[in-house]
LUMKE-103362 format. One record per residue (C-alpha): residue number from 0; x, y, z. Coordinates in steps of 0.2 Angstrom, whole numbers, always signed. Layout:
LUMKE-103362
{NUM, {X, Y, Z}} ...
END
This chain:
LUMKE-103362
{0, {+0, +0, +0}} {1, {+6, +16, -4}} {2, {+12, +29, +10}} {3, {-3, +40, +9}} {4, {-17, +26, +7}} {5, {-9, +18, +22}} {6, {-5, +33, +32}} {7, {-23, +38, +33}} {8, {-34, +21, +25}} {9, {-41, +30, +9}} {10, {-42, +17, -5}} {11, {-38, +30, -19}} {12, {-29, +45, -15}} {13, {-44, +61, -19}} {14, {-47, +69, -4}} {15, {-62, +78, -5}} {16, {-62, +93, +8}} {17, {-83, +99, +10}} {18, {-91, +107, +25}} {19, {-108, +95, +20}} {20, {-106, +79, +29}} {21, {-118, +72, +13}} {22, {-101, +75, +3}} {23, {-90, +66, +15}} {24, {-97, +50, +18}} {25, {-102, +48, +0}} {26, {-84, +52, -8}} {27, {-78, +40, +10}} {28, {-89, +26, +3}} {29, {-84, +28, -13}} {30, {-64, +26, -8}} {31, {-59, +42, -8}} {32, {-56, +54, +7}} {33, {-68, +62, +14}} {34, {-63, +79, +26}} {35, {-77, +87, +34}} {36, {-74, +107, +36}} {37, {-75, +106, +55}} {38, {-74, +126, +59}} {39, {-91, +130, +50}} {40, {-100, +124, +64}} {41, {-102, +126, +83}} {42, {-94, +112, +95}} {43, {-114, +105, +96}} {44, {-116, +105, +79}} {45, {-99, +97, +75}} {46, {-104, +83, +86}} {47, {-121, +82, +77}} {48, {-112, +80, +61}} {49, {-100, +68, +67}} {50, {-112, +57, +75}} {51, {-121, +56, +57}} {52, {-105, +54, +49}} {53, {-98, +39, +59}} {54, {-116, +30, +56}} {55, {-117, +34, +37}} {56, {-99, +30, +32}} {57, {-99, +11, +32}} {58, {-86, +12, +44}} {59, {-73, +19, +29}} {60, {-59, +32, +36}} {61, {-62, +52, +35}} {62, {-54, +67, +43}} {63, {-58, +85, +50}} {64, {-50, +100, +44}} {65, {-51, +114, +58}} {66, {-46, +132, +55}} {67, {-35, +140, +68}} {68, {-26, +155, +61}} {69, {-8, +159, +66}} {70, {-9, +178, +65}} {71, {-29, +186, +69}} {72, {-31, +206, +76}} {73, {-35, +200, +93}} {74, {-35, +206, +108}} {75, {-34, +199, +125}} {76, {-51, +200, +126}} {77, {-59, +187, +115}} {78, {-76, +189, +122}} {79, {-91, +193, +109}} {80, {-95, +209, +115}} {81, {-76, +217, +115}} {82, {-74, +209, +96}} {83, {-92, +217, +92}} {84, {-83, +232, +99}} {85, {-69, +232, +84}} {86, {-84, +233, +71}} {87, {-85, +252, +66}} {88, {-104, +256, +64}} {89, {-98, +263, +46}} {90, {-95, +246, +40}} {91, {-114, +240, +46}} {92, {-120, +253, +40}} {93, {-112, +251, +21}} {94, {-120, +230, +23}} {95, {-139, +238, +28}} {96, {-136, +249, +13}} {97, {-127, +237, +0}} {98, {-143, +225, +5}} {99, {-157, +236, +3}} {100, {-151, +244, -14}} {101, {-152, +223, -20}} {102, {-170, +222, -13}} {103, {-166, +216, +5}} {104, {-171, +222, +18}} {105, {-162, +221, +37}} {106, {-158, +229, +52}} {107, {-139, +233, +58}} {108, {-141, +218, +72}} {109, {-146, +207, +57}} {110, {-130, +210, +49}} {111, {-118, +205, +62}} {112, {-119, +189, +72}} {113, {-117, +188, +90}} {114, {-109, +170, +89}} {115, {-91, +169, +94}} {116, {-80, +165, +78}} {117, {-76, +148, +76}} {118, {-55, +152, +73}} {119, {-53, +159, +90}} {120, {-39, +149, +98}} {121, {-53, +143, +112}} {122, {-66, +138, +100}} {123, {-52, +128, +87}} {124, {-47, +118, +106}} {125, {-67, +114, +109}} {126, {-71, +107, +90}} {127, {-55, +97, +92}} {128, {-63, +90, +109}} {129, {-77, +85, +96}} {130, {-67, +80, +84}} {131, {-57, +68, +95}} {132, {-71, +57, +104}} {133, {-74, +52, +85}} {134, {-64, +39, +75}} {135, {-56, +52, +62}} {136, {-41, +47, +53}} {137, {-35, +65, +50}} {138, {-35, +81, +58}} {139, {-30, +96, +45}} {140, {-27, +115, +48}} {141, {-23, +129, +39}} {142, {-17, +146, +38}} {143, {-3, +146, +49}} {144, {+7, +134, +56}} {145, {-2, +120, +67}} {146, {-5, +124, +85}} {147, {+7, +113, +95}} {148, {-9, +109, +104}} {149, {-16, +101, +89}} {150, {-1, +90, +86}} {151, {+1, +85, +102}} {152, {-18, +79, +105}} {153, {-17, +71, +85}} {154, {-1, +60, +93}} {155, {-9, +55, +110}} {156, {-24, +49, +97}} {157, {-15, +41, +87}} {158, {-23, +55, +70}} {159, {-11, +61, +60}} {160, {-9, +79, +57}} {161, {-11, +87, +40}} {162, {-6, +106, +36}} {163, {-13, +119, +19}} {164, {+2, +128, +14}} {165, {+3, +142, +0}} {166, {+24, +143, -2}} {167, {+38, +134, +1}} {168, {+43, +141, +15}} {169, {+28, +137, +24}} {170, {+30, +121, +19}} {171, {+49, +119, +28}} {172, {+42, +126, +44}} {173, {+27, +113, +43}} {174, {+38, +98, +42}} {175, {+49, +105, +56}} {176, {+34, +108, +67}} {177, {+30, +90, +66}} {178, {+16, +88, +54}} {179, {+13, +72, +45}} {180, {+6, +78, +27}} {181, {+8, +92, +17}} {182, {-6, +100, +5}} {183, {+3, +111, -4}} {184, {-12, +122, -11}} {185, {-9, +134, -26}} {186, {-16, +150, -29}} {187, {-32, +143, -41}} {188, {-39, +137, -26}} {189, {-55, +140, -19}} {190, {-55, +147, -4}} {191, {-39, +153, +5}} {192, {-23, +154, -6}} {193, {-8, +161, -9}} {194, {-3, +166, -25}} {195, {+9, +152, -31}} {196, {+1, +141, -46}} {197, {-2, +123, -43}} {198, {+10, +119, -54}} {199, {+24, +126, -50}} {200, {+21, +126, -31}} {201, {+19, +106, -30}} {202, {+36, +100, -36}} {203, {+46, +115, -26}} {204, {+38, +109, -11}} {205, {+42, +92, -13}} {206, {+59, +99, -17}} {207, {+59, +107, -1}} {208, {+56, +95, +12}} {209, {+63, +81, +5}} {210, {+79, +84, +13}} {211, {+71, +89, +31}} {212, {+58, +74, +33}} {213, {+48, +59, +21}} {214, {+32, +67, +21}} {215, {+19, +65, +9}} {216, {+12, +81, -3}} {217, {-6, +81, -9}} {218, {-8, +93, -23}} {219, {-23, +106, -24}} {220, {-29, +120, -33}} {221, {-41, +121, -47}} {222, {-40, +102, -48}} {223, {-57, +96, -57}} {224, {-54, +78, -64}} {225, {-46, +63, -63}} {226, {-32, +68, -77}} {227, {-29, +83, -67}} {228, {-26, +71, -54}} {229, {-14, +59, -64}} {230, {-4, +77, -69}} {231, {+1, +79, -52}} {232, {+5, +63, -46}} {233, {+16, +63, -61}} {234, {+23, +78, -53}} {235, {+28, +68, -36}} {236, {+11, +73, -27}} {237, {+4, +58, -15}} {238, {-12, +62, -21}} {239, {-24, +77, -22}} {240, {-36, +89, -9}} {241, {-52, +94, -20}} {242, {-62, +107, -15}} {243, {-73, +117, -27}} {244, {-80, +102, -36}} {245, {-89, +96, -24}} {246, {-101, +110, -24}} {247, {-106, +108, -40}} {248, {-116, +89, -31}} {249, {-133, +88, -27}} {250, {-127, +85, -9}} {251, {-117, +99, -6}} {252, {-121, +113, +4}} {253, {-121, +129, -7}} {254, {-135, +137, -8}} {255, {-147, +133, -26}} {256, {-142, +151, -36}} {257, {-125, +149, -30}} {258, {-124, +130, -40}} {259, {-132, +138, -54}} {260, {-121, +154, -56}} {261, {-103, +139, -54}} {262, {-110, +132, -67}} {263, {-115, +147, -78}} {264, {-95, +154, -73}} {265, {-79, +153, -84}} {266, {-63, +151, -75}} {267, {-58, +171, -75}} {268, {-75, +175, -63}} {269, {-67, +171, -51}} {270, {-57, +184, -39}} {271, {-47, +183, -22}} {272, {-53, +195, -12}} {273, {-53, +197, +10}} {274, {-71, +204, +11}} {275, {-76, +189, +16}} {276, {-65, +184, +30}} {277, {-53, +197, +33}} {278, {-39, +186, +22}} {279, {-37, +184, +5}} {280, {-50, +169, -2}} {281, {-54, +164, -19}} {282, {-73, +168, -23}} {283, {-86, +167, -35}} {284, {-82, +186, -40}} {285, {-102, +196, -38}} {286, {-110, +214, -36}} {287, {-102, +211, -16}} {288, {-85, +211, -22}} {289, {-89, +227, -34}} {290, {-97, +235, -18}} {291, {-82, +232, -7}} {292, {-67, +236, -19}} {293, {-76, +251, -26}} {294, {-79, +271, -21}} {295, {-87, +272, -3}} {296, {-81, +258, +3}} {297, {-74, +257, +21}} {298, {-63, +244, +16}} {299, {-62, +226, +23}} {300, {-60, +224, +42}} {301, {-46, +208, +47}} {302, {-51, +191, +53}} {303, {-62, +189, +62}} {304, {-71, +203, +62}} {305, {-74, +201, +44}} {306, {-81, +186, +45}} {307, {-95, +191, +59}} {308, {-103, +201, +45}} {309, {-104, +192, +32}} {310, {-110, +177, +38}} {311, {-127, +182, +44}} {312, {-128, +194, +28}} {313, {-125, +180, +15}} {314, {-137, +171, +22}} {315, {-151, +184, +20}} {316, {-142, +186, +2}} {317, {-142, +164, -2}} {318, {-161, +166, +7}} {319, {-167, +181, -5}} {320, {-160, +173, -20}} {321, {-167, +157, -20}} {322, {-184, +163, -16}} {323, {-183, +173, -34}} {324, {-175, +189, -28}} {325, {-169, +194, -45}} {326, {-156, +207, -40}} {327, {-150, +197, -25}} {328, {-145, +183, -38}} {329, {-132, +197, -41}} {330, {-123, +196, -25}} {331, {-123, +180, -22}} {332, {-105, +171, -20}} {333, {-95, +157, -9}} {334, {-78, +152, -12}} {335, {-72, +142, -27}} {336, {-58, +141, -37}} {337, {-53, +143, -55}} {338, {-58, +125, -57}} {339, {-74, +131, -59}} {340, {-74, +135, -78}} {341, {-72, +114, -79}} {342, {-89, +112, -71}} {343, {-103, +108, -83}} {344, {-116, +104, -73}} {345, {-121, +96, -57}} {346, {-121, +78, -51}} {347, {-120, +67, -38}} {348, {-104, +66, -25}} {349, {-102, +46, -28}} {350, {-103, +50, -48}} {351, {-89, +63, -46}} {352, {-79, +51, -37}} {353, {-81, +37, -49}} {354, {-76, +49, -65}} {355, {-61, +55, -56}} {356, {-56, +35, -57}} {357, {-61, +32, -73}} {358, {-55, +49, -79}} {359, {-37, +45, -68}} {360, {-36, +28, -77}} {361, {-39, +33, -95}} {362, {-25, +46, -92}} {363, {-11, +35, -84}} {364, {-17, +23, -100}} {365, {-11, +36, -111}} {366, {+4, +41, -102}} {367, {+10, +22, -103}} {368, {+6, +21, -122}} {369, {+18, +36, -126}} {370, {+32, +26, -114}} {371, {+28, +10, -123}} {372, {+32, +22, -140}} 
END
């Protein structure tokens, strides 16, 4: 068995990252990987899902991947009010007025959530108390260097410890800090990214740490198919960590306008932006994006601020839209990468991960017949 397969028990080596639980058990079935985006929820709701997970996925290996940044505008007060404090009412204000001038109505208190932000350090140590009474085969986190904390608890488990990086560098300090898998994630990514292409980002960090430590590299970023997948395995990758299209499934979790504007979109509408978290992302480029960038605009606040206002507003947005709000339509976004210009229409999870075989096979086929001569 190959490192990767028996590092974390996947069958074939697509690892699908999703924050619907649908997408994970179906692509885990399937023999894929499935990686459940554990900081979208609460530490109730993450053991809801869970629970569902462990009795949906034929007892078939998954992971969690939980966001805890290395560097966030906090203070040392983390408490809901003193990070509500940090949110001018100018920027409110400009969300009640982008809203109403696309035919939504809401209030400045419906514009902000009162939830603590799941990538305080606190809340990333109480989803990983979740995480950890479940039989996950993989603990994953991003932006940043992973949290001694979360590779200490992975090795008491037994989970190894997987870690998104955007450079080279980030890559180095990784392996030293002890992680056991590297996604080395290029700049077409959904989601955020640095600015490094895929291409050129997977071999030079499998350059990179070869000399420090043997640890696998999965390749991601814009990676839509099964030849895509063949590409970079060529290239020394493990495997690959899929995003973006697995939203364009009838499980996943984006809202109905948003499926049909990824499949509408071309690989160029997309744009990396922070006005959605206060870092840069890759998004589904909308009238938001226009708002935010353009003339009037206070600008975008950091992490996690950010992040406590457009939550709750894109979900009035997804809301409005699908209930035939025309001009909503306009604003509606999530993050995706350039990959989406590949997506031609929408279908089930375990379909996806069976063309991804097929799609891998016929490729490697045609890679051996130009060896063969």
């Amino acid at each position: 068995m190959e490192p990767i397969q028996s590092l974390v028990g996947a069958e074939f080596p697509l690892f699908a990252f999703s924050h619907c639980r649908d997408v994970v058990a179906a692509v885990s079935r399937s023999g894929g990987f499935g990686v459940l985006g554990g900081s979208s929820f609460t530490p109730e709701s993450l053991e809801e899902e869970l629970r569902w997970i462990d009795s949906h996925v034929d007892g078939k290996p998954y992971g969690v991947d939980i966001l805890i940044p290395e560097h966030q505008m906090l203070g040392m007060d983390h408490s809901i009010d003193a990070l509500l404090a940090q949110i001018p009412a100018r920027h409110i204000d400009f969300t009640v007025d982008l809203l109403r001038r696309y035919g939504i109505a809401a209030t400045p208190q419906e514009v902000v959530t009162r939830q603590l932000p799941s990538t305080l350090p606190e809340m990333g140590e109480a989803l990983m108390d979740v995480a950890f009474r479940h039989p996950i085969r993989l603990m994953v986190n991003a932006l940043g260097i992973a949290p001694p904390a979360m590779i200490e608890r992975s090795r008491r488990h037994g989970v190894p410890v997987g870690a998104l990086v955007g450079a080279k560098e980030h890559a180095v300090r990784q392996v030293k800090a002890g992680v056991d898998l590297i996604i080395a994630q290029g700049g077409e990514a959904g989601g955020h990214c640095g600015e490094v292409s895929t291409l050129v980002l997977v071999p030079e960090v499998i350059r990179a740490i070869k000399p420090i430590r043997d640890v696998p590299v999965l390749a991601a970023g814009g990676i839509m198919t099964g030849a895509q997948m063949a590409g970079c395995m060529a290239m020394g990758a493990a495997g690959v960590w899929t995003g973006s299209v697995w939203l364009a499934t009838t499980e996943s979790e984006a809202s109905e306008s948003f499926r049909e504007k990824m499949v509408a979109a071309n690989s160029r509408d997309t744009v990396r932006s922070p006005t959605r978290t206060g870092k840069p992302s890759r998004q589904l480029r909308s009238a938001w994006h226009e708002a935010w960038d353009g003339p009037g605009s206070p600008g975008a606040l950091p992490m996690p601020m950010m992040a406590m206002i457009s939550i709750p507003t894109f979900g009035k947005i997804d809301k409005a839209a699908d209930a035939g709000n025309e001009k909503a339509r306009e604003l509606v976004s999530y993050w995706v990468g350039q990959g989406v210009g590949l997506v031609e229409g929408v279908c089930s999870a375990t379909a996806v991960v069976q063309e991804f075989k097929q799609d891998f096979a016929d490729a490697m086929s045609r890679m051996m017949t130009i060896i063969d001569g």
